[in-house]
C-alpha positions in Angstrom: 8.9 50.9 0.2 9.7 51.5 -3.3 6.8 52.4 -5.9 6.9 49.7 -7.6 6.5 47.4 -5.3 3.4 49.1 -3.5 -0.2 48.5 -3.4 -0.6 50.7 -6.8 2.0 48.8 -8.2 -0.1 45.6 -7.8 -3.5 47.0 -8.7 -1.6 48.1 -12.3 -0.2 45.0 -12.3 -3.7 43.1 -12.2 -5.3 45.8 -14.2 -3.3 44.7 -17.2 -3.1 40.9 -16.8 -6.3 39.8 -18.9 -6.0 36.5 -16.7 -7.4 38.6 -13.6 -10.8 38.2 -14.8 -10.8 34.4 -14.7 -10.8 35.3 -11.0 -14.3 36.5 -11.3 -15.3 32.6 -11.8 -14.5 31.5 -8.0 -16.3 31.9 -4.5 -13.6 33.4 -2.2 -14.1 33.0 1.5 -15.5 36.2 3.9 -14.0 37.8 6.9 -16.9 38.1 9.4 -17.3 41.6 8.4 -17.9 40.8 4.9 -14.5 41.2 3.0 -12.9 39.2 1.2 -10.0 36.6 3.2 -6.6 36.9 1.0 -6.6 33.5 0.4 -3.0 32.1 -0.4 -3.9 28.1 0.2 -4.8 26.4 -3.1 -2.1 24.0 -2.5 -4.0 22.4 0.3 -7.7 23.2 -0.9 -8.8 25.2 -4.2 -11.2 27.4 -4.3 -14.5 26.6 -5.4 -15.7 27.4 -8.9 -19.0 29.5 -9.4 -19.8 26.9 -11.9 -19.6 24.0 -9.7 -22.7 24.7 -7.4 -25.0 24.5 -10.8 -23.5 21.6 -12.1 -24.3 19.4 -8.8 -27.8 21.0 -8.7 -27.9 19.6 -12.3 -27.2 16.4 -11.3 -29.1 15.8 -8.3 -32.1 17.0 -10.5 -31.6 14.3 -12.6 -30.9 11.8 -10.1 -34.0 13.0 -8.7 -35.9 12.9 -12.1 -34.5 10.0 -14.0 -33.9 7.3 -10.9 -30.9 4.5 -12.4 -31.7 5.5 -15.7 -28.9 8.6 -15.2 -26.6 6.2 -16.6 -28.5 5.5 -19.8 -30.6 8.6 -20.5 -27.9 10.1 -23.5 -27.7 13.9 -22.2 -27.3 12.9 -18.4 -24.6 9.8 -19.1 -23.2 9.4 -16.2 -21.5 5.9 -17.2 -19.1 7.8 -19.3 -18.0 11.0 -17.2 -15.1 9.5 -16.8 -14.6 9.5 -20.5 -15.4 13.5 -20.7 -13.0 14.2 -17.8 -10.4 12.0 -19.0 -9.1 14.6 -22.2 -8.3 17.7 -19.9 -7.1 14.6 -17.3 -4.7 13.9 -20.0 -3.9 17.6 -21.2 -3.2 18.0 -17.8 -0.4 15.4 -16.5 0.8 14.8 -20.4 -0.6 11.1 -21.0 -1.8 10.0 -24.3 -5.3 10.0 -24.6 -5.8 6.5 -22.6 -2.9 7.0 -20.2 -5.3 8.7 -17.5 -8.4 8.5 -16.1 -9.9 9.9 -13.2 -11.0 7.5 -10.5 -11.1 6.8 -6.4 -9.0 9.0 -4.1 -4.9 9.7 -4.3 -3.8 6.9 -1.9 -6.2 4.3 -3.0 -4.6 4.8 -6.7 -1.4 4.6 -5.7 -2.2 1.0 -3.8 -3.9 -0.5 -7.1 -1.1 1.0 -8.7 1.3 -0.8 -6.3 -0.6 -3.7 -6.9 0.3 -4.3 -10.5 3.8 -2.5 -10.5 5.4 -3.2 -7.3 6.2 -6.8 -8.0 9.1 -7.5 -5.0 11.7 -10.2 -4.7 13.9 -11.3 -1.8 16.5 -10.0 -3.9 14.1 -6.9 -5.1 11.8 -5.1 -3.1 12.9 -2.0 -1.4 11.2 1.1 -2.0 12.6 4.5 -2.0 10.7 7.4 -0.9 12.0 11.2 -0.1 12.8 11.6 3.8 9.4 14.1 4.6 7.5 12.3 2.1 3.8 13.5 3.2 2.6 10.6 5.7 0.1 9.2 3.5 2.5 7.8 0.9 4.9 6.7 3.5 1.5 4.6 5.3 0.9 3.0 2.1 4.6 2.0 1.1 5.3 0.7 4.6 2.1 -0.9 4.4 3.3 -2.8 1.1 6.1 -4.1 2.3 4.5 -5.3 5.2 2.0 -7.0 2.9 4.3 -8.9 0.6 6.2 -10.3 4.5 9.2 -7.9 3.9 10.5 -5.8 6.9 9.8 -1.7 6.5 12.4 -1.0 8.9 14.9 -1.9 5.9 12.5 -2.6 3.2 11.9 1.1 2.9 14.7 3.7 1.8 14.6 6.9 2.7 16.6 10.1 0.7 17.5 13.0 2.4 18.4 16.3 1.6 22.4 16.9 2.8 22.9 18.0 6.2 22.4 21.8 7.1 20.1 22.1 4.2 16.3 21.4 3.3 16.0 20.7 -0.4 17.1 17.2 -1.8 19.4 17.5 -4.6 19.0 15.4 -7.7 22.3 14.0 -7.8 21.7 12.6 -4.5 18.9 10.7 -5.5 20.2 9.1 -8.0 23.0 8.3 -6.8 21.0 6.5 -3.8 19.0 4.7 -6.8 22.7 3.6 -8.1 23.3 2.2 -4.8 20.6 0.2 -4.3 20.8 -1.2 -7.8 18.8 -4.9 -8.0 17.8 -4.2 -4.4 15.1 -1.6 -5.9 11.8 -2.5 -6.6 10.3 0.6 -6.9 10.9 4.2 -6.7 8.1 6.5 -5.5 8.9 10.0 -5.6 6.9 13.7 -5.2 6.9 15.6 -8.7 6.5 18.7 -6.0 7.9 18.1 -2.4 4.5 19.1 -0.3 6.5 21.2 2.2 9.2 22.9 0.3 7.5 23.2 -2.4 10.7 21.9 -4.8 10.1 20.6 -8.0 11.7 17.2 -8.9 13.3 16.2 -12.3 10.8 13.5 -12.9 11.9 12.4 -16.5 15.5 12.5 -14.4 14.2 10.0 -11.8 12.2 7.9 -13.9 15.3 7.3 -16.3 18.1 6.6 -13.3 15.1 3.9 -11.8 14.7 2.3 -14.8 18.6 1.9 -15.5 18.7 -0.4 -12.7 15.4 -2.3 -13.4 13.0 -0.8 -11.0 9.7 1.1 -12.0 9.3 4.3 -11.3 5.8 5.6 -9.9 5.2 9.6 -9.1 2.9 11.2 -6.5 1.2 14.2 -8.3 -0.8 15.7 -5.6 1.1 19.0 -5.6 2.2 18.4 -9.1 -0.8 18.2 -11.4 -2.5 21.4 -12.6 0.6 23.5 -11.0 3.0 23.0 -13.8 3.3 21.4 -17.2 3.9 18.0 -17.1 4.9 15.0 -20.0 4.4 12.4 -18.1 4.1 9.7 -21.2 7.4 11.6 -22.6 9.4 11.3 -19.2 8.7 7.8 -19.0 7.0 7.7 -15.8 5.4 4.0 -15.0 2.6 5.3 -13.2 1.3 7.8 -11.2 -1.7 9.1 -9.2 -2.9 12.6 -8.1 -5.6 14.2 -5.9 -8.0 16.5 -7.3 -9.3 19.1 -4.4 -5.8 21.3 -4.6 -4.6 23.3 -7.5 -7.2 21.4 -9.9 -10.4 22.7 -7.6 -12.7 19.8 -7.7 -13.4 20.1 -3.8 -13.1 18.2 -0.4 -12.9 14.5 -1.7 -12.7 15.6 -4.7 -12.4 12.5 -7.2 -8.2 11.9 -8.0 -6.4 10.1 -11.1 -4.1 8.0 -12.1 -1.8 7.3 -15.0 -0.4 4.0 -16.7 1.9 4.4 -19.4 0.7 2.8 -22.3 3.5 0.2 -23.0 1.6 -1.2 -19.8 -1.6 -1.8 -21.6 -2.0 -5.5 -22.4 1.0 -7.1 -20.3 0.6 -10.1 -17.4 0.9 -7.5 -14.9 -2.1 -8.5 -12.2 -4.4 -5.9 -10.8 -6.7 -5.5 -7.9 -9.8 -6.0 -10.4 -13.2 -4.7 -9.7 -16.7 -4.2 -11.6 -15.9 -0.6 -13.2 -12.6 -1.8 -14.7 -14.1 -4.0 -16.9 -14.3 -3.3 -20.2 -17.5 -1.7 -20.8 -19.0 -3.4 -23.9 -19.1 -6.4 -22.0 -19.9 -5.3 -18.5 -23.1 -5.6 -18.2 -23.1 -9.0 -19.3 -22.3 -10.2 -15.9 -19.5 -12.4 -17.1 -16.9 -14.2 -14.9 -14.1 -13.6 -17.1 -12.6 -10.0 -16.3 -11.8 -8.2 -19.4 -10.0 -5.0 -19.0 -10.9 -1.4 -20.0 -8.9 -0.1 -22.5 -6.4 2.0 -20.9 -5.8 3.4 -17.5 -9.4 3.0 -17.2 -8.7 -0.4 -16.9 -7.4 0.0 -13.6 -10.9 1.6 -12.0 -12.7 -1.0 -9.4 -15.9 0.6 -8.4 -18.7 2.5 -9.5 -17.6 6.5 -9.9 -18.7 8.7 -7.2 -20.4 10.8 -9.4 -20.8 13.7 -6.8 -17.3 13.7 -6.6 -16.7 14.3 -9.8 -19.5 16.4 -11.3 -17.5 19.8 -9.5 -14.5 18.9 -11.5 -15.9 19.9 -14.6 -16.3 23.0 -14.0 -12.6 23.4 -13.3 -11.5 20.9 -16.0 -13.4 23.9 -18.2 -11.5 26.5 -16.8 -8.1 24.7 -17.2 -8.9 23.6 -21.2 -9.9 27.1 -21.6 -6.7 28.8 -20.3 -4.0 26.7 -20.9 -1.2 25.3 -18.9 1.5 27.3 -20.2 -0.2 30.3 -20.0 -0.8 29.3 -16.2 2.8 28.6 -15.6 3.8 31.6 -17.2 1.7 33.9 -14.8 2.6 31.8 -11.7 5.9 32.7 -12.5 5.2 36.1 -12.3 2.6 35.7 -9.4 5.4 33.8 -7.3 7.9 36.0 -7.7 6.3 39.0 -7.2 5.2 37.6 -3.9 9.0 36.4 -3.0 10.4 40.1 -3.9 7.6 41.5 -1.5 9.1 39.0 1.2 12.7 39.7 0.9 11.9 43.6 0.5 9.6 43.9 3.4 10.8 40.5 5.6 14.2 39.7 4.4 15.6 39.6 8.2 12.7 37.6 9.7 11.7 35.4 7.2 13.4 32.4 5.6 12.0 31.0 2.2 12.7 27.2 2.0 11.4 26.6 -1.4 13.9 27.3 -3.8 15.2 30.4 -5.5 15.3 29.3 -9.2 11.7 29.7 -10.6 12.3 26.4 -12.5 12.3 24.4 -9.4 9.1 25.6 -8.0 5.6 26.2 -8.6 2.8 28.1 -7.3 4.3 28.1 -3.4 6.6 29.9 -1.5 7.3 27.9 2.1 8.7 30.3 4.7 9.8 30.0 8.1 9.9 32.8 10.9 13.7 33.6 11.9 15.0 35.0 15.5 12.0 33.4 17.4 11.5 30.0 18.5 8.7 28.5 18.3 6.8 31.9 17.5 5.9 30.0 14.0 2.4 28.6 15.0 1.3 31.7 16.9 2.6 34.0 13.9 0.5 31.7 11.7 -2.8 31.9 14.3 -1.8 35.5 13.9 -2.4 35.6 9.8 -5.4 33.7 10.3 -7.6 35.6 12.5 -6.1 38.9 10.8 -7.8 37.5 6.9 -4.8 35.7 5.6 -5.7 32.1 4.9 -2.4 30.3 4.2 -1.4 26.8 5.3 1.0 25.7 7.9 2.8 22.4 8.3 5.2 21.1 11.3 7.4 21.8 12.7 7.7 25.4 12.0 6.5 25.9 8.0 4.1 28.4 6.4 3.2 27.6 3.2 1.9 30.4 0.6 0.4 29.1 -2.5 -0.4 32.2 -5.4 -2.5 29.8 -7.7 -2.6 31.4 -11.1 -5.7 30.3 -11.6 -7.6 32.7 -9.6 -5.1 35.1 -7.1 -3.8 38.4 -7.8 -0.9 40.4 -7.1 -3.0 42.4 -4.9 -3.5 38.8 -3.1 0.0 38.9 -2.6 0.7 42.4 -1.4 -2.3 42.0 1.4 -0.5 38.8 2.2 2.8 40.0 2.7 1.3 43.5 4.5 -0.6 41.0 7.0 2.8 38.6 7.9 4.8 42.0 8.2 2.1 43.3 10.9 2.0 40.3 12.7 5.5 39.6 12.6 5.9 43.1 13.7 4.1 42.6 17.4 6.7 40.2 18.0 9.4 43.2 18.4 
């Protein structure tokens, strides 16, 4: 192995990335025998902040203390923690300052979303979705359809990537956008595929949907707090995210949503509830629903406060360091992890997600070459050997170097571990 891509190599590497001590402000999981695990999986569930665990302390004191009047003692507030999560919320997807909010769980959002912006016709009402689309979003736009009397089976589109490869080109999409024309109702896309890891052209997509009259709605989950997004510049309708991966907030974690703002104020109906209404008048008890300004509009219950109070110690972290200083070290981070994988694993492992760093974030899907079906027993492998990574069927590993908190020395031990246990397959 060349020097510099050995286990010095990293150490000097993290030795002179000022960003390494923000790693300092998250619990990583132990090994039985007290190390550290190399944890690679803050795609699927961020690490928890050291912050977090006094902040919910905080506030179960002062739900124990104060009773209801939480939400009207002036240093507790929690009626408006929405408002104080909603500027990093914003920073974070690039909305204008009413544009987001953060509120309910990822697929609830994106059926009150539906709700006002997926309006169908006979004429208008398929949806298109990518072919893999992670289940959830599929459930909910087969569900829809189903809802409004139209028939999934043709109701719902599907886009695939070409055959003999595994990445979906844009061109393809919207040329299947251009060929459904006044059938489209709505196109619901990834702004990062969940098992490839490839970033879509979202401003790309939201224009080609909106030259043939259908809105365009995004699913952020592996999106938001990866990589810089403009999401009020690119014209996106709406879209809706979950907030336990890259943005840290925990299991549950509360998600978010995004309206565009030429939105605000138009006939479009919601599914109304209690918390959306605007709150100088909500306490009034009056039968006339009057809207939240904003995004905010769009919230239906009372905010599960637990579920939010970890994120802002994340939301913290984030405001303090900056997306583009993120995305400039997950560039580095990724592909210092995919030079370790071609240089030590270029003959047994396949990377999926694509080559060009502008059409990826933080991950690096891989697939184990020359031995069916060894894929989930390599992966058992990585985990009982410390390597906490995240696999996904039929035969994908997915490694996620979150700039946020790994190291190259993360990496290294990551790629040592798969070459050992690839090894013992001969």
């Amino acid at each position: 192995m060349s020097a510099e891509l050995s286990l010095e190599a990293a150490r000097a590497r993290d030795a002179s990335d000022p960003a390494s001590a923000r790693r300092a402000e998250f619990h990583f999981p132990r090994r039985t025998d007290g190390g550290e695990v190399t944890y690679l999986c803050g795609n699927s569930l961020g690490l928890q902040p050291r912050r977090a665990a006094s902040d919910v302390a905080e506030f179960m004191a002062e739900w124990r203390d104060l009773g209801v009047l939480g939400y009207h003692d002036p240093k507790a507030d929690w009626l408006n923690l929405h408002e104080r999560l909603a500027p990093v919320a914003s920073m974070l997807v690039g909305a204008r300052p009413l544009e987001a909010v953060v509120m309910n769980s990822l697929t609830i959002n994106l059926h009150l979303l539906m709700a006002s912006f997926y309006r169908p016709t006979r004429e208008r009402h398929a949806i298109l979705i990518e072919q893999g689309a992670f289940p959830s979003d599929r459930y909910a736009v087969a569900s829809q359809l189903a809802w409004h009397g139209f028939d999934p089976a043709t109701g719902l589109v599907q886009v695939a990537p070409r055959a003999g490869e595994h990445l979906l080109r844009h061109e393809d999409i919207v040329a299947e956008i251009e060929r459904l024309g006044s059938r489209l109702a709505l196109a619901l896309l990834p702004g990062v595929q969940y098992l490839t890891g490839q970033r879509l052209d979202i401003a790309g997509l939201a224009a080609a949907a909106h030259r043939v009259g259908a809105v365009a709605g995004f699913d952020l989950a592996h999106a938001v707090g990866n990589l810089p997004l403009a999401l009020h510049d690119w014209d996106a309708d709406f879209a809706a995210w979950c907030s336990y991966k890259y943005l840290n907030g925990g299991p549950g974690a509360t998600a978010g949503a995004f309206v565009h703002e030429r939105h605000f104020g138009t006939a479009a109906p919601r599914l109304a509830g209690w918390w959306g209404n605007d709150l100088e008048s909500r306490f009034e008890m009056a039968d006339e629903f009057r809207p939240y300004r904003g995004a905010a509009g769009w919230q239906v219950s009372n905010h599960p406060l637990i579920g939010m109070v970890p994120l802002q110690a994340s939301f913290a972290l984030y405001a303090e360091a900056g997306l583009p200083a993120l995305r400039a070290r997950s560039l580095l981070l990724t592909g210092w992890l995919e030079r370790l994988l071609d240089a030590r694993l270029g003959e047994r492992i396949e990377i999926l997600t694509p080559r060009d760093p502008g059409e990826r974030g933080a991950q690096l899907s891989v697939r184990l070459m020359g031995t069916p079906g060894g894929g989930r027993a390599l992966f058992d492998r990585l985990l009982a050997g410390g390597l906490t990574c995240d696999w996904r069927e039929p035969d994908v590993i997915r490694l996620a170097p979150a700039p946020m908190y790994n190291s190259y020395e993360d990496c290294w031990r990551a790629v040592s571990l798969i070459e050992g246990a690839v090894a013992e397959f001969g």
